[in-house]
NUDO-671178 format. One record per atom (N, C-alpha, C): x negated, y, z negated. Coordinates in steps of 0.1 Angstrom, whole numbers, plus 5000, padded with zeros to 4 digits. Atoms other than C-alpha are relative to their C-alpha. Example, Ala and Ser with C-alpha at 12.3 -4.5 7.8 and 13.67 -1.06 7.14 Angstrom:
2
499149885000;487749554922;499150125000;500949895000;486349894929;500850114992;
END
This chain:
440
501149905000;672043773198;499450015014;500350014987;670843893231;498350154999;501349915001;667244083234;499050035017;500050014977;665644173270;498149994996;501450005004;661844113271;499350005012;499850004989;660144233303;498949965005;501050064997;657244023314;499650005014;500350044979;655144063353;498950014997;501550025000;651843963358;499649955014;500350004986;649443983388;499050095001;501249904994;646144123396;499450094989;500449895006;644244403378;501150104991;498549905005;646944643378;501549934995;498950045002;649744403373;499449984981;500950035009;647144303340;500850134990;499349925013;648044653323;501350045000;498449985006;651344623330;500849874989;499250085008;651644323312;499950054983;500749955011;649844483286;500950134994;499249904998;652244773288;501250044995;498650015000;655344603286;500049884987;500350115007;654444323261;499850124990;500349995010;654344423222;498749994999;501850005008;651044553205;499049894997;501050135004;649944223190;500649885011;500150094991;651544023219;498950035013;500650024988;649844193246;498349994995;500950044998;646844193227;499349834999;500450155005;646843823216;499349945019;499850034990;647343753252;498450065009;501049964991;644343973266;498649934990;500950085005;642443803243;499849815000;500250135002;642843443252;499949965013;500850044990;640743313281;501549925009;498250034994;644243103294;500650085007;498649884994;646443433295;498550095012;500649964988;643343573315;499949935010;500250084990;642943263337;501650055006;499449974991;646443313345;500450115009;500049894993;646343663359;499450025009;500850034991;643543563377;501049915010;499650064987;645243293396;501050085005;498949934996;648343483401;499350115013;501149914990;645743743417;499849925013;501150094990;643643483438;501149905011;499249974994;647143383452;500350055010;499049894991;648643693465;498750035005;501249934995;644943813478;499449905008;500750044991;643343503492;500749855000;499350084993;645543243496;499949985014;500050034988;645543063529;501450035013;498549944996;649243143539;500450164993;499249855007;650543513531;500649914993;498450075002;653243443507;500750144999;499549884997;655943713512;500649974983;499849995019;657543813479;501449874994;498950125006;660543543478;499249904992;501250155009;657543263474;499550044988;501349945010;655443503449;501150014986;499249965013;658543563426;500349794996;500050175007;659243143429;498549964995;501150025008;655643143418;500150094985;500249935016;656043363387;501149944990;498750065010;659543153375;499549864998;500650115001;657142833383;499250024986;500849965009;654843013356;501049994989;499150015010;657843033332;500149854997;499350125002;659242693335;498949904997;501050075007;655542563331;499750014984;500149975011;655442743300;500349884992;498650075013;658242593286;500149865000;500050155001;657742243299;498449954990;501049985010;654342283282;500249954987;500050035012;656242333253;500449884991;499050155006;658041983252;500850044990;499149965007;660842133236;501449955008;498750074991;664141983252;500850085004;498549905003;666542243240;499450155002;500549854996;664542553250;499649985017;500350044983;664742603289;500350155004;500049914992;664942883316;500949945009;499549994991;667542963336;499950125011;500249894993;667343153368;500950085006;498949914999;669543463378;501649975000;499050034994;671743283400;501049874986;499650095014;672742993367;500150114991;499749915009;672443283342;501750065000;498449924995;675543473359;500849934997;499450104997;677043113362;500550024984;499450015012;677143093324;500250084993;499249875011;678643413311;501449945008;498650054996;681543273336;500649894993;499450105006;681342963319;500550044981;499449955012;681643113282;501550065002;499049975005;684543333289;501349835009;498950114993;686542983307;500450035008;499049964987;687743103336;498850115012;501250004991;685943163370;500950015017;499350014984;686743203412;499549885006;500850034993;686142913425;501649875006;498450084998;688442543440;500449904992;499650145008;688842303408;499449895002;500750124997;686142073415;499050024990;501050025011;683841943381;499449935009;500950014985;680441893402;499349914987;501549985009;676941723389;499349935008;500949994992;674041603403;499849885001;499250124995;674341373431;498449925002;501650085000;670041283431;499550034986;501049995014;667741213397;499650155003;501149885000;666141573390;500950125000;498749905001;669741723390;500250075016;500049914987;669541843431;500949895007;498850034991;672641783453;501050034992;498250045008;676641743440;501049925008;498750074996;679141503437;501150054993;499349885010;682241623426;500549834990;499550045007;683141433395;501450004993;499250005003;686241553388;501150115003;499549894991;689341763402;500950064990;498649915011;692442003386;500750005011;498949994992;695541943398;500050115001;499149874993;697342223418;498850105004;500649874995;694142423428;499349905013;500450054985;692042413462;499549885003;501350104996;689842103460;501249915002;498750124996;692941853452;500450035006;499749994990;694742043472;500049965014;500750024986;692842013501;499849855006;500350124996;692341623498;498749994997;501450015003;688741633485;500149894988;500350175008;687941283463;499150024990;501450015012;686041203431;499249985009;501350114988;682741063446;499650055015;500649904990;682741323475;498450065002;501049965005;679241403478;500050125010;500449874991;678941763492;498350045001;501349954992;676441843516;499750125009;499949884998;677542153529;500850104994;498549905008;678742503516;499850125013;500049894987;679642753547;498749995009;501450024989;677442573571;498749934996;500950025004;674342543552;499749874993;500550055008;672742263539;499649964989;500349985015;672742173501;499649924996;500050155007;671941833498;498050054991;501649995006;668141953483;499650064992;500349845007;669342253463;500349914987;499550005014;669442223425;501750024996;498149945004;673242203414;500450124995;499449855007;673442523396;499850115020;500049974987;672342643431;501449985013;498850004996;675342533446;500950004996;498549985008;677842543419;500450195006;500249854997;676842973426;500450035015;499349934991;677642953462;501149965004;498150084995;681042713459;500550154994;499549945005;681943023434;499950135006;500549854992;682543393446;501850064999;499149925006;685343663442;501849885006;498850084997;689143543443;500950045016;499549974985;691143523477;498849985011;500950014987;687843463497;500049865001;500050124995;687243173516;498449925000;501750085002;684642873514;500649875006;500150174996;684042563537;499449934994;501150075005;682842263523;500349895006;500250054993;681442043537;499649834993;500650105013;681041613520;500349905013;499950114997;680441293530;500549924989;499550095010;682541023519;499549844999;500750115000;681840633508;500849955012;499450104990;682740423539;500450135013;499749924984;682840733568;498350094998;501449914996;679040883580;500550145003;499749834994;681041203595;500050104987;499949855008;680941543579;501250044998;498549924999;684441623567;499650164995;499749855005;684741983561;501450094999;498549995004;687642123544;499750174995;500449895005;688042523543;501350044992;499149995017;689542633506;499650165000;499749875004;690642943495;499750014982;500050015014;689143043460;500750104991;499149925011;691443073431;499449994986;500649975017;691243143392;500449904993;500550135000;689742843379;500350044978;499450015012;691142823339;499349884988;500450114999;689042583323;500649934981;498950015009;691142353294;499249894990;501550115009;688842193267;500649934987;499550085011;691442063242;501149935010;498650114994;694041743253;500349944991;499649995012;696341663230;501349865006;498850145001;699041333229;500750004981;499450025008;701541253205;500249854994;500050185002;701040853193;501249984992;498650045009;703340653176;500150044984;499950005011;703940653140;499850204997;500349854996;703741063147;498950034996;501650015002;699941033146;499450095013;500449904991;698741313165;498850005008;501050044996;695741263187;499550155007;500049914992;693641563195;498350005010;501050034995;690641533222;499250185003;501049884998;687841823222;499249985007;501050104989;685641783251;498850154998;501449885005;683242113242;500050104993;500749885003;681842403224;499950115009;500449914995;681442593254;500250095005;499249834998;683642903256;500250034993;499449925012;685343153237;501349965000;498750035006;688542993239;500449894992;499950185007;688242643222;500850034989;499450015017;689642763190;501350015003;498149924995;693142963205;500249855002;499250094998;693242643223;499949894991;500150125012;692642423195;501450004991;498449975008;695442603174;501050015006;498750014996;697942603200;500349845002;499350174998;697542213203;500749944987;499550065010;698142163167;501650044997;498549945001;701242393168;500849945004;499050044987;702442223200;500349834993;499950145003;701841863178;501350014989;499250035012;703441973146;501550045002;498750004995;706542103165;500549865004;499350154995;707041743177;500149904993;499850085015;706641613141;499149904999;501450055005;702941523138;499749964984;499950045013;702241393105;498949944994;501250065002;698641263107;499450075009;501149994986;695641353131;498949925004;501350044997;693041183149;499250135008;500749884992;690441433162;498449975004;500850034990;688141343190;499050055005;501549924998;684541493190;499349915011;500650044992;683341213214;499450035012;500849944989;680941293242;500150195000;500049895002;681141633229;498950055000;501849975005;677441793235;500350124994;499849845008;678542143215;500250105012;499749914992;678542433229;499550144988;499849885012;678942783208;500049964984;499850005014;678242803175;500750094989;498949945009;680643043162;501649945003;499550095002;683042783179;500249924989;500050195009;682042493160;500650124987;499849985006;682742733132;501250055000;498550034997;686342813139;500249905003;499150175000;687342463146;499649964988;499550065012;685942383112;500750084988;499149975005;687742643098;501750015003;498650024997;690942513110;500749904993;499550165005;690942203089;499250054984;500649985014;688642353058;500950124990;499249905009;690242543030;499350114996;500949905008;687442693013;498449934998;501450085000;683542633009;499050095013;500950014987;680442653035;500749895007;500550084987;680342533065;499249975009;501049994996;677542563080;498650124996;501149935004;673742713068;498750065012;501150064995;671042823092;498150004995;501650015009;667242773081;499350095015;500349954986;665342993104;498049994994;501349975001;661143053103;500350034982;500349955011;661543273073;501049974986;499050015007;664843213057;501249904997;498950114998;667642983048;501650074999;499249985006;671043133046;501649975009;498950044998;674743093048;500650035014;500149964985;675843123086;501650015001;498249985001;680143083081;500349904990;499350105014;682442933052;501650075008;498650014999;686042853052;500850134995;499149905002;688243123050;501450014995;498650025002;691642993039;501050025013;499050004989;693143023074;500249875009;499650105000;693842663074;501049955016;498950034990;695642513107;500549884999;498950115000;696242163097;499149954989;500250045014;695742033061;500249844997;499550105004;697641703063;498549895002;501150135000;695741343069;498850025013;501149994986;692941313096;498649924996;501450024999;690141133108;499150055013;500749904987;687441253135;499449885005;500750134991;685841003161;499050115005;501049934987;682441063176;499349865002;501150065001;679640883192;498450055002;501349935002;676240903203;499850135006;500049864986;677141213233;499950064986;500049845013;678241423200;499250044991;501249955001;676041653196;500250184994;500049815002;675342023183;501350044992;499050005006;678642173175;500849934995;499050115003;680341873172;499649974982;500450025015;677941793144;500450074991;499749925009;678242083129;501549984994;498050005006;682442053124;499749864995;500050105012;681841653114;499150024986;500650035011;679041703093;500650104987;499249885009;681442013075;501149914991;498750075001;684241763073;499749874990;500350145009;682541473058;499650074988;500449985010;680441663032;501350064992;499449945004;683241863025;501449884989;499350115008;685341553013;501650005010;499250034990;688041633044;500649935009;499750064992;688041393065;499149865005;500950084998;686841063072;499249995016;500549954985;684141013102;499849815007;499750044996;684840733124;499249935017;500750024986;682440573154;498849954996;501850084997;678540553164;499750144989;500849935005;675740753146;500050125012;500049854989;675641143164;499049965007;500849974991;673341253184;498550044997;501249955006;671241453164;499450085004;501049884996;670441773177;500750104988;500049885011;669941993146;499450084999;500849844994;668642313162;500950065008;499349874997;670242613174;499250065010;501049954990;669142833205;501050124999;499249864991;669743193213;499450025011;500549964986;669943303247;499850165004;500949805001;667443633255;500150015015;500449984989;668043793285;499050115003;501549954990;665143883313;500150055006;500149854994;663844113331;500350005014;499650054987;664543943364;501649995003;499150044998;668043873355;500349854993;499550155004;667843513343;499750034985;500250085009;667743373307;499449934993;500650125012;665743203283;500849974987;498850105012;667442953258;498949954993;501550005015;664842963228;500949944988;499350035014;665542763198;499350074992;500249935017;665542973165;499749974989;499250015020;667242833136;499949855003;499950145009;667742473121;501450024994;498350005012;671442383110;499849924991;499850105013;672342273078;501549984997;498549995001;675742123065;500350024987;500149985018;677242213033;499349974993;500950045012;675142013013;499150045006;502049964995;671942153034;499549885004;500550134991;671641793051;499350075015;500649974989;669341863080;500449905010;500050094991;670341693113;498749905005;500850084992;667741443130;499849925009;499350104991;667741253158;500049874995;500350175013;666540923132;501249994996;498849975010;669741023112;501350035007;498949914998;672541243129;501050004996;499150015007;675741223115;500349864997;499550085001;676440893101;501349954994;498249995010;680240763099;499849934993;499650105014;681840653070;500549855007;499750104995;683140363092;499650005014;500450034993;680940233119;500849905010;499450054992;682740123148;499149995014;500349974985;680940083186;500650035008;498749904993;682440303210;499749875018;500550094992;683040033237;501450005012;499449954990;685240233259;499049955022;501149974982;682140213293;499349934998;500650075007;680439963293;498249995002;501549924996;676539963297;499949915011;499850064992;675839873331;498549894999;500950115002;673239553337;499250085011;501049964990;669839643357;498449924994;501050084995;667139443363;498750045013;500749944990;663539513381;498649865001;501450085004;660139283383;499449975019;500250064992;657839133407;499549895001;500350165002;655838833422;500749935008;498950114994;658738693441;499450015014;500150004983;658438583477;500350105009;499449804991;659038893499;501449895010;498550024991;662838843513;500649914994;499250065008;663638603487;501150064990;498249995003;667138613469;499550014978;500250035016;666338663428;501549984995;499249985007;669038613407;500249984982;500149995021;670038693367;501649965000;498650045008;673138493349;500050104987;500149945016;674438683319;501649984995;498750075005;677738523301;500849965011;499550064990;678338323331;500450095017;499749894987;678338633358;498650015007;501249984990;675738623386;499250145006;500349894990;673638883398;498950035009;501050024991;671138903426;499550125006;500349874995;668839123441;498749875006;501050104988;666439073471;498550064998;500749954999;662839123470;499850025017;500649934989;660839363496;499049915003;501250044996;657539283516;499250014992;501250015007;655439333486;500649914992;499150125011;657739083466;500650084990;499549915009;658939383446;501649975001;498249974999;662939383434;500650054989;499649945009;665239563416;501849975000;499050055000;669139523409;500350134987;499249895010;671339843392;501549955001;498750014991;675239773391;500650154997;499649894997;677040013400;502050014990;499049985009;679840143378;501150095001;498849944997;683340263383;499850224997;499949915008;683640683375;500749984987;499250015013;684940733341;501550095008;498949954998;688440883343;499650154999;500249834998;688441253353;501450034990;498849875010;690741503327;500750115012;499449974988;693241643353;500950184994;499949875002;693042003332;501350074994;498749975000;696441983323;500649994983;499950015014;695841963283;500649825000;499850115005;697441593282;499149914999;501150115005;695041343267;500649885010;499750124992;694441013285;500249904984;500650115008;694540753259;500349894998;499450124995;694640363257;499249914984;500150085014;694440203219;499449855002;500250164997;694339853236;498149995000;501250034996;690639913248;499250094999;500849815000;689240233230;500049864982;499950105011;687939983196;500150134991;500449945012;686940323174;501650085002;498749885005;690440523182;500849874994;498850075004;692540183176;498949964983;500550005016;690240163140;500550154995;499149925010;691140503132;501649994999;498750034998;694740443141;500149884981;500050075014;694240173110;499550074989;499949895008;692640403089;501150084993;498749915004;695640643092;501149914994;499450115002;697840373090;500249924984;
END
């Protein structure tokens, strides 16, 4: 659902245009509550007597500051504001496919500003080019990025196909600036990985919700398994945070026969939101793995699958985000991501983060391990602290106020090299080598 709602405010005159453009009982609520007049005032008292002009670039990042105060106001997690340049970003990311060089980025300081790239695709420009996990880019065509918000520079790595882009990173162990200039190609992005295990136990890994293709490629993995004489399934919701929710609802009509599958509860109403349809894609044995990442959609397809009597659920307790968001677009161009609705699962179980999905067999997912960190003070300034923990040492030095801290630092996880083949290792994965027994 998409709705446009056109909001500007500023001064006197800006006053009856909010009034204007705002709904009868919104704009009057609003002219009636000393707040929504304080803010038109300041916005005013700003642009008029402010000590610096601000030319209109600053006065518009003052009116998106007004938004994003709103909304942090509202202490709502899952309701946020995106601005133009991120908005665009994610209609690219729905339909999967994008111009850019095959580099999964994220943010290389707390607060989400900078990028490292996390992860590469074979055969396009970034590998190509020799660019590294752990690259931390600090330049894109000259400029400076280390300060910008990541969606900020995800927008200027991307841009039409065949054009060119330098980038610019520092690596661990060299201070120089490498810069590597890439030609951007059409970026495919591949959300199901699929392996064939022994005993013809089919393994299928889902890593999100968040395109329109998850499902096609969901049903071509199963095809591609049961041509090679699959005969069981495990199916892999871990670190899944959702995505789309008419997703999640094709993937659980790929495994459901018949029934609900998902309800949503909204303000006024409760009602049915999608049920199984008989277009069945794989009926035989199966269990699903999640842990605590799996979240939103994911839930929704476990929590379909357990109530439904389908499939056993296998790991940690979910995540527990049992709310839904539609994204309204603005008058500026950017997005707001407003929660709505409330999901329910067949039986009308409400998610919670206390609760979230709990499996039928509790296993700890003890694939990564949690790293050790340590802080305190008191100590002698430039003394040596150290912490034992199952006979492993670890030390950290206090500063001149006697202050110390100690993080360790932890390998990347394994990057997905986009190529649909699942990584997977039974030996040291405890909840896939329990479902393996399960099936078994």
């Amino acid at each position: 659902m998409k709705k446009r709602a056109w909001i500007i405010i500023g001064g006197a005159v800006v006053a009856a245009l909010v009034y204007a453009q705002l709904n009868r009982g919104g704009a009057e609520s609003f002219s009636r509550n000393p707040n929504g007049q304080a803010l038109i005032e300041t916005y005013s008292l700003l642009q008029d007597q402010y000590l610096k002009p601000l030319d209109q670039t600053q006065l518009n990042k003052v009116l998106e500051g007004g938004i994003r105060g709103m909304l942090n106001a509202l202490g709502d997690e899952f309701t946020s504001y995106s601005p133009p340049a991120r908005a665009a970003q994610r209609q690219e990311d729905l339909r999967g496919e994008f111009f850019g060089i095959g580099a999964t980025l994220a943010p290389a300081q707390q607060g989400g500003t900078g990028a490292q790239i996390q992860g590469l695709i074979r055969g396009l420009p970034a590998f190509n080019a020799g660019l590294r996990v752990g690259d931390q880019i600090v330049e894109v065509n000259g400029e400076d990025v280390t300060k910008l918000d990541l969606e900020e520079i995800v927008s200027k790595i991307r841009g039409p196909r065949g054009t060119k882009v330098t980038i610019g990173v520092k690596r661990e162990g060299n201070n120089a600036v490498l810069r590597f200039e890439l030609i951007r190609e059409l970026v495919k992005i591949i959300e199901v990985n699929k392996a064939l295990l022994p005993d013809n136990i089919g393994y299928i890994e889902l890593r999100s919700f968040a395109n329109i293709n998850v499902s096609s490629q969901l049903n071509a993995a199963i095809s591609d398994l049961r041509k090679q004489g699959m005969q069981k399934l495990i199916f892999d919701l871990r670190d899944n945070g959702g995505g789309l929710l008419d997703q999640g609802c094709s993937v659980a009509k790929a495994f459901i026969k018949e029934g609900p599958i998902v309800y949503t509860k909204t303000r006024s109403e409760t009602r049915l939101y999608c049920e199984a349809n008989g277009q069945v894609q794989w009926s035989g044995p199966m269990v699903v793995l999640v842990n605590g990442n799996s979240a939103s959609a994911s839930e929704i397809v476990a929590g379909a699958l357990q109530d439904t009597g389908r499939a056993k659920i296998v790991g940690e307790k979910t995540f527990g985000k049992g709310v839904g968001q539609n994204v309204i677009d603005l008058a500026n161009g950017g997005d707001l991501t407003l929660v709505t609705f409330q999901w329910l699962t067949p039986k009308k179980r409400a998610i919670t983060r206390d609760q979230g999905i709990q499996p039928d067999v509790v296993v700890r997912d003890n694939r990564f391990p949690v790293p050790v960190s340590f802080e305190g003070t008191g100590a002698k300034p430039g003394a040596t602290v150290t912490l034992t923990i199952d006979g492993k040492t670890y030390t950290a030095k206090a500063d001149e106020t006697g202050k110390y801290a100690f993080s360790q630092p932890l390998p990347a996880r394994p990057a997905n090299d986009n190529s649909g083949n699942a990584m997977v290792d039974p030996q040291n994965d405890a909840i896939l080598a329990r479902a393996l027994q399960e099936l078994k």
